[in-house]
C-alpha positions in Angstrom: 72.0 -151.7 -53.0 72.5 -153.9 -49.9 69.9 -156.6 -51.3 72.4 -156.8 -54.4 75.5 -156.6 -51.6 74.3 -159.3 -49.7 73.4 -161.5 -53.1 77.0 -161.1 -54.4 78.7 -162.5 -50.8 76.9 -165.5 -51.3 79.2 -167.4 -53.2 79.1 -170.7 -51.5 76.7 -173.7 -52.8 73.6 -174.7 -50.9 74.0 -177.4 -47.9 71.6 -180.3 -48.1 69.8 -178.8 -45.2 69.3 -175.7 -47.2 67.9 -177.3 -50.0 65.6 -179.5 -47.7 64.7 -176.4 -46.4 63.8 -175.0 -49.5 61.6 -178.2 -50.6 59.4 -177.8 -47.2 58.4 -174.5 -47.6 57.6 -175.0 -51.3 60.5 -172.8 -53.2 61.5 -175.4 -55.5 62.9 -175.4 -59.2 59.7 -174.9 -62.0 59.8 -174.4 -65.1 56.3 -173.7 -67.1 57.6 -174.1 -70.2 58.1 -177.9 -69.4 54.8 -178.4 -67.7 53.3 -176.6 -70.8 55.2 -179.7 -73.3 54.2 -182.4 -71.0 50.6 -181.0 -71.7 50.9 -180.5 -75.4 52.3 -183.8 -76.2 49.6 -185.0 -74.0 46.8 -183.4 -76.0 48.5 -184.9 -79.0 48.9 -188.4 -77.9 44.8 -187.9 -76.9 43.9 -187.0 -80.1 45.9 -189.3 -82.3 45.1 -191.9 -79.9 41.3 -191.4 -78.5 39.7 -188.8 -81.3 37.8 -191.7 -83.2 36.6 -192.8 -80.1 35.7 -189.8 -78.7 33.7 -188.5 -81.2 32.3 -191.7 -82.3 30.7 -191.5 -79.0 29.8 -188.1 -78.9 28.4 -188.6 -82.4 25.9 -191.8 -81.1 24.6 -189.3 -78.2 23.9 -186.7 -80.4 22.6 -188.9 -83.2 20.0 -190.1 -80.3 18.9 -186.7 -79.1 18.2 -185.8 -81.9 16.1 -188.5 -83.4 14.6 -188.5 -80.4 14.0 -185.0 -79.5 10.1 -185.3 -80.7 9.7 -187.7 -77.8 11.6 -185.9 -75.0 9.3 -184.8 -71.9 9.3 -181.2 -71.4 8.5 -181.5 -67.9 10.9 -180.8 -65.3 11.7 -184.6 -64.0 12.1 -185.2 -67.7 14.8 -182.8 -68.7 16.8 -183.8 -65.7 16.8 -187.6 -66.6 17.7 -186.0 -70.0 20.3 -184.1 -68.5 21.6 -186.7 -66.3 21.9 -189.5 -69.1 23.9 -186.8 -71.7 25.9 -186.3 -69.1 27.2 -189.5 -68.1 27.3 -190.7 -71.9 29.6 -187.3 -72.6 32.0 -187.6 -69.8 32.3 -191.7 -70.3 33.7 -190.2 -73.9 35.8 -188.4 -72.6 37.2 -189.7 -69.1 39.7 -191.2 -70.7 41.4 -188.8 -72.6 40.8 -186.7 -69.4 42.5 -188.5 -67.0 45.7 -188.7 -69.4 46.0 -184.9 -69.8 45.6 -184.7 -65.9 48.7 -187.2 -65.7 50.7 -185.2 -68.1 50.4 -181.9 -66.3 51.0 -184.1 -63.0 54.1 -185.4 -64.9 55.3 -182.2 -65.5 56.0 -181.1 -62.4 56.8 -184.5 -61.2 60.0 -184.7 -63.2 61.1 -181.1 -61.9 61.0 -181.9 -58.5 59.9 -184.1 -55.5 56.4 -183.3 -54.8 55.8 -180.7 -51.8 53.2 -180.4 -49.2 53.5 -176.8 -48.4 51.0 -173.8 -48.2 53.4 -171.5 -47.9 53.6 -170.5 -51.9 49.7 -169.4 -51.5 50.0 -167.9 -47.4 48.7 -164.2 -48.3 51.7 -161.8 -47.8 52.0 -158.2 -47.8 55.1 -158.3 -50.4 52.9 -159.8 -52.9 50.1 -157.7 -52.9 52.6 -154.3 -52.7 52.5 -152.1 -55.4 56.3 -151.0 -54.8 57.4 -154.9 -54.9 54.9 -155.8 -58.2 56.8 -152.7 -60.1 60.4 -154.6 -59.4 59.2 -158.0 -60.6 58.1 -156.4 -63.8 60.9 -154.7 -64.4 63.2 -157.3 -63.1 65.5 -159.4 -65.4 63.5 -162.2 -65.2 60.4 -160.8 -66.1 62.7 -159.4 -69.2 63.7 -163.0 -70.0 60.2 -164.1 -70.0 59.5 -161.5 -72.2 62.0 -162.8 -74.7 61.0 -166.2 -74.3 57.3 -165.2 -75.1 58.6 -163.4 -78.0 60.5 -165.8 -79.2 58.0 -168.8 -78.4 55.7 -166.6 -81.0 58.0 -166.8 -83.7 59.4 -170.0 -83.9 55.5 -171.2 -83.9 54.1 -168.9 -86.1 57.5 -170.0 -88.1 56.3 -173.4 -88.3 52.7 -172.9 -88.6 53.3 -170.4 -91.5 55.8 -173.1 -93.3 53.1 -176.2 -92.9 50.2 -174.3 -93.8 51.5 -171.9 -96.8 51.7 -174.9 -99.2 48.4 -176.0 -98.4 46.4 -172.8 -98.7 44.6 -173.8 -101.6 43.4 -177.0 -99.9 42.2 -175.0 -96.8 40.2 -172.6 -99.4 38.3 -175.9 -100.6 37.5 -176.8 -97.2 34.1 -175.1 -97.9 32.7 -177.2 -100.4 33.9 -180.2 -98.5 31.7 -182.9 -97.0 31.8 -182.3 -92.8 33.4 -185.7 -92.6 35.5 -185.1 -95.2 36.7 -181.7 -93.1 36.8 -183.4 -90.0 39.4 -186.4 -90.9 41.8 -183.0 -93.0 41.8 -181.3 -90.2 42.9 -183.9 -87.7 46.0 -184.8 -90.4 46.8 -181.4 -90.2 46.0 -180.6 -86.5 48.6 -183.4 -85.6 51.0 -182.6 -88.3 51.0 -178.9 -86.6 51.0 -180.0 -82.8 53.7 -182.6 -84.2 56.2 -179.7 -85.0 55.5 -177.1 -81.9 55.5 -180.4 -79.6 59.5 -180.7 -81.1 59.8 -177.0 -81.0 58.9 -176.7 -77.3 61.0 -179.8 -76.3 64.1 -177.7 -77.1 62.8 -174.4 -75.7 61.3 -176.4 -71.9 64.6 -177.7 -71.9 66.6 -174.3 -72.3 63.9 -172.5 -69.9 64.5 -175.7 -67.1 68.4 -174.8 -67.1 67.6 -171.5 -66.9 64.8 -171.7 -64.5 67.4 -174.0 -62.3 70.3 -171.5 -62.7 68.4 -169.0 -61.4 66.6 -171.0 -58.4 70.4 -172.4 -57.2 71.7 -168.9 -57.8 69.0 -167.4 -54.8 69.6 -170.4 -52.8 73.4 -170.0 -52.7 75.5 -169.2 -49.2 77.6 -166.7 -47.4 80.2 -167.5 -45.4 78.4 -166.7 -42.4 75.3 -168.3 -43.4 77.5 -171.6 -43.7 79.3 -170.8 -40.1 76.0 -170.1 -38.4 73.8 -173.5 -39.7 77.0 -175.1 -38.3 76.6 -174.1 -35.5 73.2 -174.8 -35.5 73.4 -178.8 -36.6 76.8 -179.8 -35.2 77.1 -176.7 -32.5 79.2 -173.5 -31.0 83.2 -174.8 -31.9 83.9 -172.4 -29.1 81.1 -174.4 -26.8 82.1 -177.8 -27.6 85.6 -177.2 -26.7 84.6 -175.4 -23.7 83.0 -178.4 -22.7 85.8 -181.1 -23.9 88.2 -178.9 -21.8 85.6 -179.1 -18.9 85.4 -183.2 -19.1 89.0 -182.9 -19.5 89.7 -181.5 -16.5 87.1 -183.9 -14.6 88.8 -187.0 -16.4 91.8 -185.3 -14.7 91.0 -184.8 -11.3 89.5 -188.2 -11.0 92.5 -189.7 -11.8 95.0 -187.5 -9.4 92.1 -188.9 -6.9 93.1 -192.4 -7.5 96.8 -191.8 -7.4 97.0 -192.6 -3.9 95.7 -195.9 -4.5 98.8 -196.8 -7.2 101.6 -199.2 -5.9 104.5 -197.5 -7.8 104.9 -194.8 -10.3 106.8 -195.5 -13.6 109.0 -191.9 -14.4 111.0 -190.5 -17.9 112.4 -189.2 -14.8 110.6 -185.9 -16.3 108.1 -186.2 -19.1 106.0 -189.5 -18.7 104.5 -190.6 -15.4 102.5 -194.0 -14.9 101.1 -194.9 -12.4 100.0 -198.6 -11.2 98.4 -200.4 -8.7 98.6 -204.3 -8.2 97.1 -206.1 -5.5 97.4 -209.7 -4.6 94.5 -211.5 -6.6 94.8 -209.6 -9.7 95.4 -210.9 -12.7 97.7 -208.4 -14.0 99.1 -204.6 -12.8 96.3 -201.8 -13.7 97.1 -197.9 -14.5 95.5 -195.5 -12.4 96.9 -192.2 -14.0 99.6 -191.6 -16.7 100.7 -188.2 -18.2 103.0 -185.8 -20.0 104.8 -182.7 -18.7 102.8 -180.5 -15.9 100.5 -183.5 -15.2 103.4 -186.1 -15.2 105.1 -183.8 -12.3 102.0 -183.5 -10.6 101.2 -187.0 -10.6 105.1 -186.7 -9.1 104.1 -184.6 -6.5 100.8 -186.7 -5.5 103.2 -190.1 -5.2 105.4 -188.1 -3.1 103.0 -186.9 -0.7 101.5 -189.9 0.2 104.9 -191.8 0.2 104.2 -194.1 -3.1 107.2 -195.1 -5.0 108.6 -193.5 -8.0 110.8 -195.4 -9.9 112.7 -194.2 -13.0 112.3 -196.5 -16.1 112.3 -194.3 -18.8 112.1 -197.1 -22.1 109.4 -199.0 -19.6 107.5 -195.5 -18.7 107.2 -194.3 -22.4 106.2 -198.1 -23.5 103.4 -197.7 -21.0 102.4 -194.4 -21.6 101.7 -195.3 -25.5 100.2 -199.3 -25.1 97.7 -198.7 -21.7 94.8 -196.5 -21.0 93.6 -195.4 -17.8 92.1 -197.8 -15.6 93.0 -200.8 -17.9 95.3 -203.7 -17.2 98.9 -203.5 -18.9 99.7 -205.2 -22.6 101.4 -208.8 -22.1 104.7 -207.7 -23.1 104.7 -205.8 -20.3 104.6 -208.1 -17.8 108.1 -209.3 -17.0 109.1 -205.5 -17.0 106.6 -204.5 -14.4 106.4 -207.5 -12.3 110.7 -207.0 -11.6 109.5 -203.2 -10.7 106.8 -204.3 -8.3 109.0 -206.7 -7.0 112.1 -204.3 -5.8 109.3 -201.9 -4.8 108.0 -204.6 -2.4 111.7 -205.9 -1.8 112.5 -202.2 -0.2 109.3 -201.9 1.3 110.0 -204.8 3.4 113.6 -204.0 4.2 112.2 -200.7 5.9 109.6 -201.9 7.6 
């Protein structure tokens, strides 16, 4: 009851990572019933293909041995060159056709999926071997489905085997009085005429099982809500730790900069919302900011200025312009410089009439 709970929150689709995830331990999208038509249609390219050829090499081999079987050692040395020398002659008939049934069942799989280097599918597990969890696979609705598709599998082919062969009973009666050779090429025309029609019949049906097999591989692979939140957390971090430590750096970036507000030469005002403050010494090639801020940290960049007697002037269009064009510890914009070279210069005018 909570397995079925727990399967009916998921309702988000798979990340990327998950589905990565699934590839490197091996749980991937398969479908037999494809692998199995990839491995029909090659057995029926291989014998409309390489059949002469195959058996007109088996035939020479055969042909020799026995001709020759009066002149065979019967010693042990004798039967093994024998044995050796059939063997090589059979398999060079048949390496070909061989190695293109091997690359069709390869193919199969191939085309479902990327390949996968895992050993997890065959890791011995308790769950596979337990009794309780075999019972619920074959009573589970998959295991139904496959029995459908088995029993439907057997009908449409027995279908088409029964409509191809029904008209040609009274040929396959005569096969007995046939010539071997005769039999052999009738029964290659009717082999592929067969493996012709279930080769079209099992297109449609690795087809249908693939969507399902896929439906039901995304299906388990599917997401809670929690599940996303947590592999969030996990590749881009705790929300709640990264703005802990933005508000740390934050505060750092802060008190640096109230540290270097004694150094400034005047402080630009709203009079109450924006504070910039500015150094300029002689040499420079144009006024820097040392600090700027809003609200609390624009009066307590107020308060700093104050106690350690730098000037405050009020230039509320100038303070707001530099508050929005100049970062901390960069030099002001151009079109700033008229504006802030007549404040420097009344702030050093009254500086020199006190002194």
């Amino acid at each position: 009851m909570a397995e079925e709970q727990d399967q009916t929150e998921k309702t988000e689709d798979p990340t990327q990572k998950r589905l990565d995830e699934a590839h490197e331990k091996g749980n991937v999208v398969k479908s037999q019933e494809v692998s199995t038509w990839f491995v029909l249609a090659g057995g029926t390219l291989v014998l409309m293909s390489f059949s002469g050829t195959m058996g007109a090499g088996l035939t020479t081999s055969f042909r020799g041995l026995m001709e020759s079987s009066h002149r065979i050692p019967a010693d042990g040395p004798g039967l093994m060159r024998l044995t050796e020398t059939f063997g090589f002659e059979t398999l060079a008939a048949l390496a070909i056709p061989f190695l293109l049934l091997a690359l069709a069942a390869l193919a199969g799989n191939m085309v479902q999926h990327r390949l996968v280097w895992s050993t997890q599918p065959i890791t011995p597990k308790l769950e596979k071997i337990s009794p309780a969890a075999g019972l619920k696979r074959l009573f589970s609705k998959i295991a139904l489905a496959n029995f459908v598709k088995g029993l439907v599998k057997l009908a449409l082919i027995g279908s088409v085997m029964t409509v191809i062969l029904w008209p040609k009973r009274q040929q396959l009666e005569s096969f007995v009085t046939l010539d071997p050779l005769a039999t052999l090429a009738v029964a290659k025309s009717l082999s592929l005429e067969i493996l012709g029609a279930v080769v079209a019949i099992m297109a449609v049906v690795a087809a249908l099982d693939y969507l399902f097999q896929y439906r039901q591989w995304y299906q388990k692979l599917k997401m809670s809500v929690r599940e996303l939140k947590e592999e969030f957390k996990q590749s881009e971090g705790d929300p709640a730790i990264k703005a802990k430590i933005r508000q740390l750096r934050q505060e750092r970036a802060r008190k640096r900069m109230m540290a270097a507000v004694p150094s400034a030469s005047v402080v630009i005002t709203n009079p109450t919302h924006y504070a910039v403050a500015l150094r300029y010494e002689r040499g420079m090639s144009a006024p820097e900011c040392v600090a700027k801020g809003l609200d609390l940290v624009a009066l307590k960049i107020r308060e700093v200025a104050a106690k350690h007697d730098i000037p405050v002037v009020e230039n509320p269009p100038l303070a707001r312009a530099l508050h929005a064009t100049v970062e901390v510890d960069q030099e002001i914009p151009p079109e700033h410089y008229k504006a802030v070279a007549e404040v420097i210069g009344y702030v050093m005018r009254l500086k020199n009439a006190t002194l």
